[in-house]
C-alpha positions in Angstrom: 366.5 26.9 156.7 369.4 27.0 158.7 370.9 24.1 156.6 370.3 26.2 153.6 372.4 29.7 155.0 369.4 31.3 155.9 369.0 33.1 158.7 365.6 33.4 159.4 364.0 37.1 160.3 360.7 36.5 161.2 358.3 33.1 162.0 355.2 33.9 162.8 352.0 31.3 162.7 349.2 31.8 160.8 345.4 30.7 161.2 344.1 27.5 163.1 341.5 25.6 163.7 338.7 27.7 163.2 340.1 29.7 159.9 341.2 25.8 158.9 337.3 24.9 158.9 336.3 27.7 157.1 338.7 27.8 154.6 336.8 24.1 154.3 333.4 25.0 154.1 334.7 27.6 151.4 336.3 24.9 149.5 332.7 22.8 149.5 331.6 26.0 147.2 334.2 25.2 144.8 334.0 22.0 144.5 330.1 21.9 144.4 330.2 24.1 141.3 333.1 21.9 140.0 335.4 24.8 139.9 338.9 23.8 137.5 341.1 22.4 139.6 338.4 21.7 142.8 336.3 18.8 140.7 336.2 16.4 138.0 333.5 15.4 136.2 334.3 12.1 136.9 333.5 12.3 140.2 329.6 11.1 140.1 327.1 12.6 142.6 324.2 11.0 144.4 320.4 12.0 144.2 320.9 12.9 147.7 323.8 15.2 146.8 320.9 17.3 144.6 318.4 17.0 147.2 320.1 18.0 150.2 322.6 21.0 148.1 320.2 23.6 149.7 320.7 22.9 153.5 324.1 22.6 152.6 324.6 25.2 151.0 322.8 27.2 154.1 324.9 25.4 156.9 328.1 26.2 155.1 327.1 29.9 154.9 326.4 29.7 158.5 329.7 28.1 159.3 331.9 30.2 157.2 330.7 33.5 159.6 330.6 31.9 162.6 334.2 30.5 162.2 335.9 33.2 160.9 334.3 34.9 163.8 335.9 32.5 166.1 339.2 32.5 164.2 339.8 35.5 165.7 340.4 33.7 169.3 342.6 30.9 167.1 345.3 29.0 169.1 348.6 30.0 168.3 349.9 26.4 169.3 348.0 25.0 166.1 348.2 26.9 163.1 347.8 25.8 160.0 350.6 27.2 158.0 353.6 30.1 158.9 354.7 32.8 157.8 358.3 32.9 157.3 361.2 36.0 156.5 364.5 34.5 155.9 368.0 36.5 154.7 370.7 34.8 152.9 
């Protein structure tokens, strides 16, 4: 950013580990449901797939609370994207 004239304002990190694995566990939703953009069609799925959908569907509903719940204690030292304010 410096390179580019800008002087940058603010750089703060954002999320971590735990918000990184729930965002995950999120995602599974999507692509499960072949959301546009999260699944193709092409992408064939096993009988086990079907079979085992509702525990995973259960787990990842389990997950999603209790990682957001411990994204609140996230490390600052690994997070998984920034939020940055630059001025020209």
């Amino acid at each position: 950013m410096e390179t580019a004239g800008l002087e940058i304002i603010e750089l703060k990190p954002l999320g971590g580990l735990w918000s990184s694995f729930a965002a995950r566990f999120f995602y599974f939703f999507l692509q499960s449901v072949r959301c546009k953009g999260m699944s193709t069609k092409e992408v064939r799925r096993s009988l086990f797939f079907y079979i085992l959908y509702p525990l995973m569907v259960f787990y990842s509903i389990l997950s999603i609370a209790i990682c957001l719940f411990l994204s609140l204690g996230d490390l600052q030292e690994e997070p998984n994207s920034h939020l940055v304010v630059v001025r020209k």
